[in-house]
DSSP file (Angstrom, degrees, kcal/mol; ACC not computed):
  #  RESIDUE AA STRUCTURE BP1 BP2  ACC     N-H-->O    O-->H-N    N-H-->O    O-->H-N    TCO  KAPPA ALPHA  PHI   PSI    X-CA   Y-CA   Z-CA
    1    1 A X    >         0   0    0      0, 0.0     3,-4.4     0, 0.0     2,-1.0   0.000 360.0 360.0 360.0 -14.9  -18.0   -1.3  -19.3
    2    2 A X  T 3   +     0   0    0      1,-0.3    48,-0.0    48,-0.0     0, 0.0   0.337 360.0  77.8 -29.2  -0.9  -18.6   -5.0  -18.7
    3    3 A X  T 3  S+     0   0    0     -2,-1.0    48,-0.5     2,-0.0    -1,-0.3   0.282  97.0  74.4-115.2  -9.6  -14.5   -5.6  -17.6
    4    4 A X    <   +     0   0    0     -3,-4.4     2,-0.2    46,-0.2    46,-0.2  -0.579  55.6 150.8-103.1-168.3  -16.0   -3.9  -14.1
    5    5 A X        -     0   0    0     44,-0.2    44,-3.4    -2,-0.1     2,-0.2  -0.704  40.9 -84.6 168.2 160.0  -18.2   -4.9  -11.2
    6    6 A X  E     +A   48   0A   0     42,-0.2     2,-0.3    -2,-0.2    42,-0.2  -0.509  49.5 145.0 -74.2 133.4  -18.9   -4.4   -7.6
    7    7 A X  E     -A   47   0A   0     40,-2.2    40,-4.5    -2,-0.2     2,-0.1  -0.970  42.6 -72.5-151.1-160.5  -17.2   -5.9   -4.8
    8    8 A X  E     -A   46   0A   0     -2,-0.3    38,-0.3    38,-0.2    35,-0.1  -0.576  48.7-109.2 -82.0 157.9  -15.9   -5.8   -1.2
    9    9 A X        -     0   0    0     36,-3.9     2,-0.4    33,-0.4    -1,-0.1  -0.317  33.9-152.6 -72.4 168.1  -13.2   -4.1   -0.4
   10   10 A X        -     0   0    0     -2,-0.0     3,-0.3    33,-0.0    33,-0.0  -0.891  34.5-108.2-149.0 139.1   -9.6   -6.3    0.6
   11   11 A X  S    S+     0   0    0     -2,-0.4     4,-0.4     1,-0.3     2,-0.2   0.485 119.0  60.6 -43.6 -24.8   -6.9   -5.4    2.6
   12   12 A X  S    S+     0   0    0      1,-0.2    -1,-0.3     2,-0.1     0, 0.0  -0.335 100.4  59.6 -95.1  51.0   -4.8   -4.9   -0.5
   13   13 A X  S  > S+     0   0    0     -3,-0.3     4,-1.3    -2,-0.2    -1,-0.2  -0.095  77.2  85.5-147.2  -0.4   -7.1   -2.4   -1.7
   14   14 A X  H  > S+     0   0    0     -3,-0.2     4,-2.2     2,-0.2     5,-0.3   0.948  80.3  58.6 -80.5 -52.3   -6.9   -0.1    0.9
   15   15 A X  H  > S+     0   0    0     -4,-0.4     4,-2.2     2,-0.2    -1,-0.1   0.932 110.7  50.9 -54.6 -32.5   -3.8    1.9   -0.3
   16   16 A X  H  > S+     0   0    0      2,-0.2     4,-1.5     1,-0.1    -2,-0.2   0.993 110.7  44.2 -34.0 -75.5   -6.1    2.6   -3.6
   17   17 A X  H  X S+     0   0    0     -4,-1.3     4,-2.9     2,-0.2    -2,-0.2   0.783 113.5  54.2 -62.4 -21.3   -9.2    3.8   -1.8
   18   18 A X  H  X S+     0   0    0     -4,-2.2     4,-2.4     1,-0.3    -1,-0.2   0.994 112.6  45.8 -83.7 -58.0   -6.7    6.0    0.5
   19   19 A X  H  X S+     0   0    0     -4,-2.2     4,-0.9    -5,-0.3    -1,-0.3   0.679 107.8  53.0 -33.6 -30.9   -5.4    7.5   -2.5
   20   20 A X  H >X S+     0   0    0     -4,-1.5     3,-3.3     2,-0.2     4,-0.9   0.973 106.4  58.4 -75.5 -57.3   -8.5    8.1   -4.2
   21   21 A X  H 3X S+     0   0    0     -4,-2.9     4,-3.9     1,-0.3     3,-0.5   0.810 103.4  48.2 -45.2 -47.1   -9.6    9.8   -1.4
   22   22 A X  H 3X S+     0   0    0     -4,-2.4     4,-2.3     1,-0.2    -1,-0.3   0.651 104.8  58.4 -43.0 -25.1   -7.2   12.1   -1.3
   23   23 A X  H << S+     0   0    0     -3,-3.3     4,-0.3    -4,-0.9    -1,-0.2   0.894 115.2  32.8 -73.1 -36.8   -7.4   12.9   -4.4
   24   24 A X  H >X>S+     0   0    0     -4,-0.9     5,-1.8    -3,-0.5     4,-1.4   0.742 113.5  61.9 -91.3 -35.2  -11.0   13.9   -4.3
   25   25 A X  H ><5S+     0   0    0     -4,-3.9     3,-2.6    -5,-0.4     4,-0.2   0.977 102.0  57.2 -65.4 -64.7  -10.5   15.2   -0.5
   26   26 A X  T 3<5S+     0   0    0     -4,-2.3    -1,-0.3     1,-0.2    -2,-0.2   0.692 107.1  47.2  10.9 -64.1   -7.8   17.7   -2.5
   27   27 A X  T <45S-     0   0    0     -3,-0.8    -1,-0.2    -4,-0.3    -2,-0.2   0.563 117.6-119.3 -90.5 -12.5  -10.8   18.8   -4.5
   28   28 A X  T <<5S+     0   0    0     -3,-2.6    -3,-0.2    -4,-1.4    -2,-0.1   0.613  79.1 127.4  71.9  29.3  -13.1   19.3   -1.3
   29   29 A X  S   <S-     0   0    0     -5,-1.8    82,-0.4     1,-0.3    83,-0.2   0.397  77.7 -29.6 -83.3 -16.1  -15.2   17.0   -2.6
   30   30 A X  S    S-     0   0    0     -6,-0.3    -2,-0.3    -5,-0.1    -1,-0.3  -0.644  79.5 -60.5 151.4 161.6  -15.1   14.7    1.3
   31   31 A X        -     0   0    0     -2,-0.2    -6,-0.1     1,-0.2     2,-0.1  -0.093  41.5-121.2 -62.5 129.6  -13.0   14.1    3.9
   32   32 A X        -     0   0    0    -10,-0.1     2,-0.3    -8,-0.1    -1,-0.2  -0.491  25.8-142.2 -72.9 165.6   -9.9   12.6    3.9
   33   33 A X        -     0   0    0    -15,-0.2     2,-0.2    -2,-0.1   -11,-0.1  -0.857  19.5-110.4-126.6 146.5   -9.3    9.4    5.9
   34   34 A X     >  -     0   0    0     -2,-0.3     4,-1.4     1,-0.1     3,-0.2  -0.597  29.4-114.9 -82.1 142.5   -6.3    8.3    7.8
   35   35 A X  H  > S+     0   0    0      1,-0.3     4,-1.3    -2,-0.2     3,-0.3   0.891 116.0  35.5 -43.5 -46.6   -4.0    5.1    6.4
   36   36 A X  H  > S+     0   0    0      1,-0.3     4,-1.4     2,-0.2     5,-0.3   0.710 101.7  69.4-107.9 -24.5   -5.0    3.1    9.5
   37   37 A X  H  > S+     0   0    0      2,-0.2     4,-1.7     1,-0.2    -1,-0.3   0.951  97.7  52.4 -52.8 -54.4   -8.1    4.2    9.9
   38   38 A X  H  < S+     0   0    0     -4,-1.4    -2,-0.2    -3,-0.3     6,-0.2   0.850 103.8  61.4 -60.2 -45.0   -9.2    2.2    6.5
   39   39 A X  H >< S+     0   0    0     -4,-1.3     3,-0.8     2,-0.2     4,-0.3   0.788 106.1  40.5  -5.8 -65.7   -7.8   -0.8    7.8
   40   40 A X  H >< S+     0   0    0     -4,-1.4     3,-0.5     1,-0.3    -2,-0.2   0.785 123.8  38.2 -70.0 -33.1   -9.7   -1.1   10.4
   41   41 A X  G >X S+     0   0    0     -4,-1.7     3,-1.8    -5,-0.3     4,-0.6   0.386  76.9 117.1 -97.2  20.2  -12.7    0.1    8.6
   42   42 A X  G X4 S+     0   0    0     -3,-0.8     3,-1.3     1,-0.2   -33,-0.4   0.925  80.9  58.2 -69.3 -33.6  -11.5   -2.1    5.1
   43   43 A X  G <4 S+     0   0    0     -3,-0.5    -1,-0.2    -4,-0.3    -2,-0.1   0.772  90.8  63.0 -39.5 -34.9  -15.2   -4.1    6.0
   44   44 A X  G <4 S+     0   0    0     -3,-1.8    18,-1.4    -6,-0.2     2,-0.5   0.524  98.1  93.4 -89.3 -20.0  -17.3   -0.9    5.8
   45   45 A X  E <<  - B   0  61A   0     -3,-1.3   -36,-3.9    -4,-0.6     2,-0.4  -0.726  43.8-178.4 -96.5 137.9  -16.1   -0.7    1.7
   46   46 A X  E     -AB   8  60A   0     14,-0.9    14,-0.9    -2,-0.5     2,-0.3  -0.814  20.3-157.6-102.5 159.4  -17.2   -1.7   -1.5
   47   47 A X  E     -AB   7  59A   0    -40,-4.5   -40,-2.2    -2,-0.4     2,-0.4  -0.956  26.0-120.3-134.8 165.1  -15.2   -1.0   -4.8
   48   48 A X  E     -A    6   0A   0     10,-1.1     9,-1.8    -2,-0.3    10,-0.4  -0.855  46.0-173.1 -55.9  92.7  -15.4   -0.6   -8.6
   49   49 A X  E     - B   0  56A   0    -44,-3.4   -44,-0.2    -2,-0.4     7,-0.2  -0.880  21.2-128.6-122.1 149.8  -13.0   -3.3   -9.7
   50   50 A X    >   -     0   0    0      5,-1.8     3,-1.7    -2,-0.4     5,-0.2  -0.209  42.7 -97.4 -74.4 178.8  -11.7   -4.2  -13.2
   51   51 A X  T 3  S+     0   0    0    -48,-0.5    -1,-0.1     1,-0.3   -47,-0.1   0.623 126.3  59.8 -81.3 -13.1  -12.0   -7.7  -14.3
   52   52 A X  T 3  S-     0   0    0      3,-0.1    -1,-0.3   -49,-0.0    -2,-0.1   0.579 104.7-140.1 -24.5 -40.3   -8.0   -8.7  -13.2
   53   53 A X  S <  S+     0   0    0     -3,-1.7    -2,-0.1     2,-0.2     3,-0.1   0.400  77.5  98.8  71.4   4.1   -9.8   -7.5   -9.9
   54   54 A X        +     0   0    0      1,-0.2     2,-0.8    -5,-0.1    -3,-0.1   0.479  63.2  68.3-105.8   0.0   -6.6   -5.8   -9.0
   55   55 A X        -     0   0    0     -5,-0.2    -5,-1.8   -39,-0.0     2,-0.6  -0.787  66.0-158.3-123.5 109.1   -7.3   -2.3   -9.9
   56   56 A X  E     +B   49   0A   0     -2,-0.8    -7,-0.2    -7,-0.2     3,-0.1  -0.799  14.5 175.3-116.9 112.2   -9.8   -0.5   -7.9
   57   57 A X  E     +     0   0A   0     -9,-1.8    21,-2.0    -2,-0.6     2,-0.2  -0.005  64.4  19.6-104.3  18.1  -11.3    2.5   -9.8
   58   58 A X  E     - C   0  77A   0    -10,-0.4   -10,-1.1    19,-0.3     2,-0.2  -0.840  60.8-163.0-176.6 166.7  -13.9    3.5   -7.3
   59   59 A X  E     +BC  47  76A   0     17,-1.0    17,-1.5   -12,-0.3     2,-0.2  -0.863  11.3 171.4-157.5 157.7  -14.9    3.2   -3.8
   60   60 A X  E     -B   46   0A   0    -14,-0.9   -14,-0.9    -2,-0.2     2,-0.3  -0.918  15.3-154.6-172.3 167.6  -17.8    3.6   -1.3
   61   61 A X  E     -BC  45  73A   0     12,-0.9    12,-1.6    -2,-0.2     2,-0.3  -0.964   9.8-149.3-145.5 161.1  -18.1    2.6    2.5
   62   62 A X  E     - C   0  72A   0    -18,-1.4     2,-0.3    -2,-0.3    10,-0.2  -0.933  21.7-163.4-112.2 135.3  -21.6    1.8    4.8
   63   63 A X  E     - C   0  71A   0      8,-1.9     8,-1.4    -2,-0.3     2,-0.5  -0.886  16.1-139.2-124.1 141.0  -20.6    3.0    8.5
   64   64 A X  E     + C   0  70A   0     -2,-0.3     6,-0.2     6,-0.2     3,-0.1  -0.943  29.8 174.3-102.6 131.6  -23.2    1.4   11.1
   65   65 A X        -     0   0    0      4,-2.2     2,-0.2    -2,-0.5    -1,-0.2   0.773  60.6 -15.7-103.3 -45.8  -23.5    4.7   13.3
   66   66 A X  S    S-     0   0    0      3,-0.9     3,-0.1     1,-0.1    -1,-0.1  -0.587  88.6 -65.1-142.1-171.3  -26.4    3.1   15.7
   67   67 A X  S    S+     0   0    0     -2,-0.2    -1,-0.1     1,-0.2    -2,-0.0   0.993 131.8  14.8 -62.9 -58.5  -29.0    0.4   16.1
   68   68 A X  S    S+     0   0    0     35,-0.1    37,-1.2    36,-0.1     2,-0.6   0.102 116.6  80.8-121.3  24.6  -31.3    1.4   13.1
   69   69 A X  E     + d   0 105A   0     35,-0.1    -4,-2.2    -3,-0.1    -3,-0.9  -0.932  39.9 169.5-129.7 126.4  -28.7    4.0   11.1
   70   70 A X  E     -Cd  64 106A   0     35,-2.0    37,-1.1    -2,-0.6     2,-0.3  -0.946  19.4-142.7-127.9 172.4  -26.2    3.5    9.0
   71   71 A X  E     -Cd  63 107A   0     -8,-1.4    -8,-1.9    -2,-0.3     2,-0.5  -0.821   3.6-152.1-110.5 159.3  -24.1    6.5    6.5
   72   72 A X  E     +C   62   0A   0     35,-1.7    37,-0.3    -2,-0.3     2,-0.2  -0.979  39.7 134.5-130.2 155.2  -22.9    6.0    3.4
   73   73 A X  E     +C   61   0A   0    -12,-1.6   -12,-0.9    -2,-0.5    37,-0.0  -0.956  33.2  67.8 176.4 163.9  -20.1    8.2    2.9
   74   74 A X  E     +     0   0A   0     -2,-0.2     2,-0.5     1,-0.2   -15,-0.2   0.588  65.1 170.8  73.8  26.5  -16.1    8.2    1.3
   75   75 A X  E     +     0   0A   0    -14,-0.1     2,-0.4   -15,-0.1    -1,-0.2  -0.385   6.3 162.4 -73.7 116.9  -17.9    7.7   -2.4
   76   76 A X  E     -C   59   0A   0    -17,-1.5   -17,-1.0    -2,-0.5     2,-0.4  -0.976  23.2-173.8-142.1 145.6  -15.2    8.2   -4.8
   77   77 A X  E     -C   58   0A   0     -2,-0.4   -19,-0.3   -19,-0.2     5,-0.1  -0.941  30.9-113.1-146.1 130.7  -14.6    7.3   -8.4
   78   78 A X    >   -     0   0    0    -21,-2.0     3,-0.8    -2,-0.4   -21,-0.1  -0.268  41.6-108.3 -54.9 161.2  -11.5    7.6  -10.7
   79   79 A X  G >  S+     0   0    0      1,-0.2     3,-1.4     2,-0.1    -1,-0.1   0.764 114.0  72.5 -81.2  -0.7  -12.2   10.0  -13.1
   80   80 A X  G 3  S+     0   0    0      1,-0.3    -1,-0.2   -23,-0.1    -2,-0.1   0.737 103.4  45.8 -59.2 -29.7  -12.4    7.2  -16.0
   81   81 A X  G <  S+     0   0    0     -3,-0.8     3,-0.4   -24,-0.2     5,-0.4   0.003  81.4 132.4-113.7  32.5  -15.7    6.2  -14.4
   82   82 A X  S <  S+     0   0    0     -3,-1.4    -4,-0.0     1,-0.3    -3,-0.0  -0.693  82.6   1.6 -86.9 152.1  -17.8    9.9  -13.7
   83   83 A X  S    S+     0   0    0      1,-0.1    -1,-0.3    -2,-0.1     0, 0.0   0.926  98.7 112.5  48.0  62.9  -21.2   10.0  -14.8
   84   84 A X  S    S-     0   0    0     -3,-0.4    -1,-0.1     0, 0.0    -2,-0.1  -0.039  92.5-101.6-152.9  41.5  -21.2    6.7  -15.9
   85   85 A X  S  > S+     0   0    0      1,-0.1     4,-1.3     3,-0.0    -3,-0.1   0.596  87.9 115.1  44.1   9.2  -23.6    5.2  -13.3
   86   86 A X  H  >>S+     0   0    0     -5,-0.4     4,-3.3     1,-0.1     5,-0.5   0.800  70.5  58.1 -94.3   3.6  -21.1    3.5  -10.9
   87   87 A X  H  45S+     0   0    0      2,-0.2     5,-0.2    -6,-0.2    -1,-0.1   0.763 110.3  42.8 -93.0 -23.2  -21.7    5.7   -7.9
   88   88 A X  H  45S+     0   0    0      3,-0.1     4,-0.3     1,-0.1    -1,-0.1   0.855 107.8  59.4 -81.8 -11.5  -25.2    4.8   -7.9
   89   89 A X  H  X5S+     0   0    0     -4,-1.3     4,-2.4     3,-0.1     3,-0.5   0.946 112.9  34.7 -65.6 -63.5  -24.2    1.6   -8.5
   90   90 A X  H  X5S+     0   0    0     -4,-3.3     4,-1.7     1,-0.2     5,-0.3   0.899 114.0  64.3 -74.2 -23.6  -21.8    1.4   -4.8
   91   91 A X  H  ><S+     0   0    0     -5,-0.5     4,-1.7     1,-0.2    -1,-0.2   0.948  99.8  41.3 -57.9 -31.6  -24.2    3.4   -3.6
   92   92 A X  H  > S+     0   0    0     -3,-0.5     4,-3.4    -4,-0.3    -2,-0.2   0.747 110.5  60.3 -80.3 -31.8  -27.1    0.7   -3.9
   93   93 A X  H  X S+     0   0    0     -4,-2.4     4,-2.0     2,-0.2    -2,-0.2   0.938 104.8  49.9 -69.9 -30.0  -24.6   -1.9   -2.7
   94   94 A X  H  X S+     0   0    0     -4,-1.7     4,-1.8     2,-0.2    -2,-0.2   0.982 114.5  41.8 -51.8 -62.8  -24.4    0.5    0.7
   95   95 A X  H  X S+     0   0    0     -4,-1.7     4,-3.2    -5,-0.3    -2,-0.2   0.880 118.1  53.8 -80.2 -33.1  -28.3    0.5    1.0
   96   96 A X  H  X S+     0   0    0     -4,-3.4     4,-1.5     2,-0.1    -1,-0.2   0.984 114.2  40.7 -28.5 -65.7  -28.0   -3.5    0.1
   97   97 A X  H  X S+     0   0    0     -4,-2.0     4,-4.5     1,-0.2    -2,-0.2   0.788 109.4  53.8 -69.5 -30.4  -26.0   -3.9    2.3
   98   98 A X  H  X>S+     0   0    0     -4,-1.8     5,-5.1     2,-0.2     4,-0.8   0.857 110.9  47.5 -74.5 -30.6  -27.5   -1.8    4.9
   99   99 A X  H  <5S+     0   0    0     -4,-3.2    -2,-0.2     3,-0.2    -1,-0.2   0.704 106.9  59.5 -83.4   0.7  -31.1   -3.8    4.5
  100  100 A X  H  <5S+     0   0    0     -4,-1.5    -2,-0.2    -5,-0.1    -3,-0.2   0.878 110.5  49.4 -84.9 -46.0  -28.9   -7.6    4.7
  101  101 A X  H  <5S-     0   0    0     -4,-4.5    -2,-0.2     1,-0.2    -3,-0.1   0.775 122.5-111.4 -93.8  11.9  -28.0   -5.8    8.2
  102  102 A X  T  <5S+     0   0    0     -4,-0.8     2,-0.3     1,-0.3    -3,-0.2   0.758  70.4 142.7  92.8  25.6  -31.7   -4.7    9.5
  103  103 A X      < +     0   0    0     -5,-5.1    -1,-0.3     1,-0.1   -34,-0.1  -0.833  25.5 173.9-113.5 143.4  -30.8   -1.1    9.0
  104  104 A X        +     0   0    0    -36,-0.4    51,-3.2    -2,-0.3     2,-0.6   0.635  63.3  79.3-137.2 -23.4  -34.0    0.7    7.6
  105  105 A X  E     +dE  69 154A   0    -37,-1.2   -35,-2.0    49,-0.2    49,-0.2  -0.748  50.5 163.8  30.6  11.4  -32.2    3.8    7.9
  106  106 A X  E     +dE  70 153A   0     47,-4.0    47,-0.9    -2,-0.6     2,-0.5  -0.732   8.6 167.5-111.4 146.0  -29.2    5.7    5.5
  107  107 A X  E     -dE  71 152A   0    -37,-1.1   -35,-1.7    45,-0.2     2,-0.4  -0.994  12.4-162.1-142.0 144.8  -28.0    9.3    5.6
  108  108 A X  E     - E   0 151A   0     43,-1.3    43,-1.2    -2,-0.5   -35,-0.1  -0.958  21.4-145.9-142.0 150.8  -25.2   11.1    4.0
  109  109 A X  E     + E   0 150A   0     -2,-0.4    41,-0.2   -37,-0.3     2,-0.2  -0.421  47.7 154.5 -98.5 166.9  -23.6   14.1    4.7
  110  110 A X  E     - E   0 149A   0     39,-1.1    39,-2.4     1,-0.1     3,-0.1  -0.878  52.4-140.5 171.5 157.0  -22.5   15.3    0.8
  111  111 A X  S    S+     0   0    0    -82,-0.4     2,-0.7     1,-0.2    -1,-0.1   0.713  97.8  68.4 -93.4 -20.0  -21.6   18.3   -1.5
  112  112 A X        +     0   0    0    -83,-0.2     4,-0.5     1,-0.1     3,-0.3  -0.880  51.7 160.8 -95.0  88.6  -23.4   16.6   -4.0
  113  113 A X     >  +     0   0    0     -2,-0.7     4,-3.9     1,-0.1     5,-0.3   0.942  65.0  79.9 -60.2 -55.1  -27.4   16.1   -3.7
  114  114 A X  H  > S+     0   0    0      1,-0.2     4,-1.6     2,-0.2     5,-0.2   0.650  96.5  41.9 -47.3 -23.6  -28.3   15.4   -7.3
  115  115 A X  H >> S+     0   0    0     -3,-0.3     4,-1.8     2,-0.2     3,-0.6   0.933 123.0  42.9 -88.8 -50.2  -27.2   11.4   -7.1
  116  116 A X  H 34>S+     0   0    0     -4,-0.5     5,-1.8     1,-0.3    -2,-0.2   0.833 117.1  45.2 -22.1 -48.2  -28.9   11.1   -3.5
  117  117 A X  H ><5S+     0   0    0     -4,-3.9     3,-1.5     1,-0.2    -1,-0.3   0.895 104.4  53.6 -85.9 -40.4  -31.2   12.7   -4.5
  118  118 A X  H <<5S+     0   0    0     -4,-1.6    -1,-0.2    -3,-0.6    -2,-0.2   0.904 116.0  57.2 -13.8 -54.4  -31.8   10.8   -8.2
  119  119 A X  T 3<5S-     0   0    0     -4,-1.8    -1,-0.2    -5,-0.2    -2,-0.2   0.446 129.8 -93.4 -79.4   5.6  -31.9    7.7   -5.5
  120  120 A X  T < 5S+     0   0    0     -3,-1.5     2,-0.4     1,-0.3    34,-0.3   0.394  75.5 143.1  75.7  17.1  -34.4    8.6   -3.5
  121  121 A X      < -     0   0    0     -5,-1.8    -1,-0.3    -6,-0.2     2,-0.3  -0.660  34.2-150.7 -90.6 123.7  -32.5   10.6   -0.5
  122  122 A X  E     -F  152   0A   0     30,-1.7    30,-1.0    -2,-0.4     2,-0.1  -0.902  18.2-106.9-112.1 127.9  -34.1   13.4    0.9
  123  123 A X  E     -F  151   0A   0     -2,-0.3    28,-0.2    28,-0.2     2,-0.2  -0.601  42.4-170.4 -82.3 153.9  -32.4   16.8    2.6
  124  124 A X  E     -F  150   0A   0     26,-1.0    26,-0.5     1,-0.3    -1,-0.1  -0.694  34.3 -91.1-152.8 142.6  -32.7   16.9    6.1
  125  125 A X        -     0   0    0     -2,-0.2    -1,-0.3     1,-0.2     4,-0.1  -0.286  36.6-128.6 -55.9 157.2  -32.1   19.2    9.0
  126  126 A X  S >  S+     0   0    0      2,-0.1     3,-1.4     1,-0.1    -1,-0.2   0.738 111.4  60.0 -98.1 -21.5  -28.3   18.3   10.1
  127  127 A X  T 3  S+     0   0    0      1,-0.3     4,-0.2    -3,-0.0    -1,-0.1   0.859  88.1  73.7 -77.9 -24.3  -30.6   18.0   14.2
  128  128 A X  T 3  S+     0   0    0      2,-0.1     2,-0.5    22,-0.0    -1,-0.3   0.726  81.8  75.4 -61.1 -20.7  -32.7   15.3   12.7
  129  129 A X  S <  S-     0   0    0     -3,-1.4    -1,-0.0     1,-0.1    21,-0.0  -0.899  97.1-109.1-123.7 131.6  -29.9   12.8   12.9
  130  130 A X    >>  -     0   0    0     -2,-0.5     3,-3.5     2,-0.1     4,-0.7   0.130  32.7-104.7 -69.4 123.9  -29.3   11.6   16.4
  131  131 A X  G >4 S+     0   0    0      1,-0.3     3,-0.9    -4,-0.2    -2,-0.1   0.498 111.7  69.4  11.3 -81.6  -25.9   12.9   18.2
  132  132 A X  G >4 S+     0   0    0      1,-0.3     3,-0.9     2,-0.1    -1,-0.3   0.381  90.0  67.0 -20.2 -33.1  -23.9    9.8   17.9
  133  133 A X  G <4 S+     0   0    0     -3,-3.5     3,-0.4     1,-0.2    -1,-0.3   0.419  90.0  59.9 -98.9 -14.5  -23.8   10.4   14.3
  134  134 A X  G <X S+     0   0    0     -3,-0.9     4,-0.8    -4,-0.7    -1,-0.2   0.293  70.6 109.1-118.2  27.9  -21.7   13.4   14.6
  135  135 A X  T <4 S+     0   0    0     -3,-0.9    -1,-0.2     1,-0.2    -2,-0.1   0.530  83.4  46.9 -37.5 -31.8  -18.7   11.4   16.4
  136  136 A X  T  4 S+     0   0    0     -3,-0.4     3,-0.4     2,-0.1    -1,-0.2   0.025  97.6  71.8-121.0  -7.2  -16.5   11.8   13.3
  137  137 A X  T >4 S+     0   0    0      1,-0.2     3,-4.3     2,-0.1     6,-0.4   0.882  80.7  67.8 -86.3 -42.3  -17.3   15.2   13.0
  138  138 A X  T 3< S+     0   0    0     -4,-0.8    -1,-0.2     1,-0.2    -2,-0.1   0.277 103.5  50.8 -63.2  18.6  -15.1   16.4   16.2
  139  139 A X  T 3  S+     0   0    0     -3,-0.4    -1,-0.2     0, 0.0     2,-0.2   0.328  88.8 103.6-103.1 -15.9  -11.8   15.4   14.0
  140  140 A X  S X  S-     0   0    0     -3,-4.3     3,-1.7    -4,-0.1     6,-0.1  -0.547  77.6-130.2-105.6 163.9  -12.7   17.4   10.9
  141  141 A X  T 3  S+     0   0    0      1,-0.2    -1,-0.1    -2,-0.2    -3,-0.0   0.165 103.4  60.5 -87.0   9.3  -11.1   20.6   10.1
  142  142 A X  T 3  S+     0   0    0     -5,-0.3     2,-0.5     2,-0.0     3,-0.5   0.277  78.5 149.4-103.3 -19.7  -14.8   21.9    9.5
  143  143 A X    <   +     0   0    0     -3,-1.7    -6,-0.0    -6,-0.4     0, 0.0  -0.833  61.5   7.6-118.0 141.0  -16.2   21.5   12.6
  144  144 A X  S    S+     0   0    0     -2,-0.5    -1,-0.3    -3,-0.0    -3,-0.1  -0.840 124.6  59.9-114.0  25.4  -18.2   22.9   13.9
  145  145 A X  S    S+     0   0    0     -3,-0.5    -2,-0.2     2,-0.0     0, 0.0   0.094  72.3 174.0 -15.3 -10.6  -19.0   25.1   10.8
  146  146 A X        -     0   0    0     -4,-0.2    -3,-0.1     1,-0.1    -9,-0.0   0.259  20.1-179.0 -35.2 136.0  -19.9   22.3    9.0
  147  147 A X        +     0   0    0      2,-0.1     2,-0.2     0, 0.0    -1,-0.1   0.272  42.7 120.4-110.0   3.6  -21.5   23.1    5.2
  148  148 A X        -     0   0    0      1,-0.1     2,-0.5   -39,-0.1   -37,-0.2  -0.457  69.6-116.5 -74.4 150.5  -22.1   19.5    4.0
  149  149 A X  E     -E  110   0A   0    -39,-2.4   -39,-1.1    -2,-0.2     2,-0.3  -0.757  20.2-141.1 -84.2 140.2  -25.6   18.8    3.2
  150  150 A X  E     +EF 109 124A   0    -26,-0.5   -26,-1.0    -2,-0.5     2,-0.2  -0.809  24.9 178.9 -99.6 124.5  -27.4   16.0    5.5
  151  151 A X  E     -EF 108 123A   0    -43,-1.2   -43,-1.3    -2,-0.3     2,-0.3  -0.812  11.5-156.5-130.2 177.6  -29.8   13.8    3.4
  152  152 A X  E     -EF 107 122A   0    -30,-1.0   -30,-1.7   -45,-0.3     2,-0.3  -0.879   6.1-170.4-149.4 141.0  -32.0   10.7    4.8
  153  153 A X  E     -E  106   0A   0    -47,-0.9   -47,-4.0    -2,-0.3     2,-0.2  -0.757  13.3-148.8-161.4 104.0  -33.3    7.9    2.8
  154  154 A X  E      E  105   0A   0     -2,-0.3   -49,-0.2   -34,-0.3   -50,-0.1  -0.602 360.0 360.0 -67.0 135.9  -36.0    5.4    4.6
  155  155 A X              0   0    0    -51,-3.2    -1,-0.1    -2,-0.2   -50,-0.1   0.516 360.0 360.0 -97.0 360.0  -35.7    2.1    3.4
């Protein structure tokens, strides 16, 4: 697996990650995201990229929700890379990223505990995490029913 590695996402990498998502959103696995939406947000991702750098086989995003919170969320992996340690891999670039910005913070909503939880991520009350954080929620086709589990990870 040495031909991958982590980096940021690029504007020519956004119709990949949109795709992936869908694919996984399909499976009910997380939300889907709007084309334009990822654009704007193309900052907020890291990817899984081969060593050409043009073919992006996983995805993950850090969303700053507040002063001292951030989410990690839209973690998605072709299926050539499950269970082969690269979602804990963009997941540690999230919580990297999130202590380079002074965010002490991380929570994610997910159907899937066991790598959070692997990572030190603890489940949580969905009230524990402050209002603001549930902005993105009034769009989804879930809400307010929501079933994802809310986990919490101090850094």
């Amino acid at each position: 697996m040495s031909d991958h590695y982590i980096r940021k996402a690029r504007v020519q990498d956004v119709k990949t990650i949109h795709s992936m998502l869908l694919h996984n959103a399909g499976g009910g696995l997380l939300l889907p995201r709007p084309l334009g939406e990822l654009y704007r947000q193309v900052r907020d991702f890291f990817v899984v990229a081969e060593r050409d750098g043009r073919d992006v086989l996983g995805c993950c995003a850090l969303a700053i929700t507040w002063e001292d919170m951030a989410e990690v969320r839209s973690l998605a992996m072709n299926d050539a890379l499950r269970n082969k340690g690269w979602g804990s891999k963009l997941v540690e670039a999230c919580l990297s990223e999130a202590v380079s910005l002074g965010i002490y913070q991380v929570f994610t909503l997910t159907y899937r505990t066991a790598l959070f939880e692997r990572m030190g991520f603890k489940v949580v009350e969905k009230d524990v995490l402050p209002q603001k954080v549930w902005a993105d929620c009034l769009n989804c086709p879930k809400f307010p029913d929501c079933d994802e589990i809310a986990m919490l990870m101090e850094l």
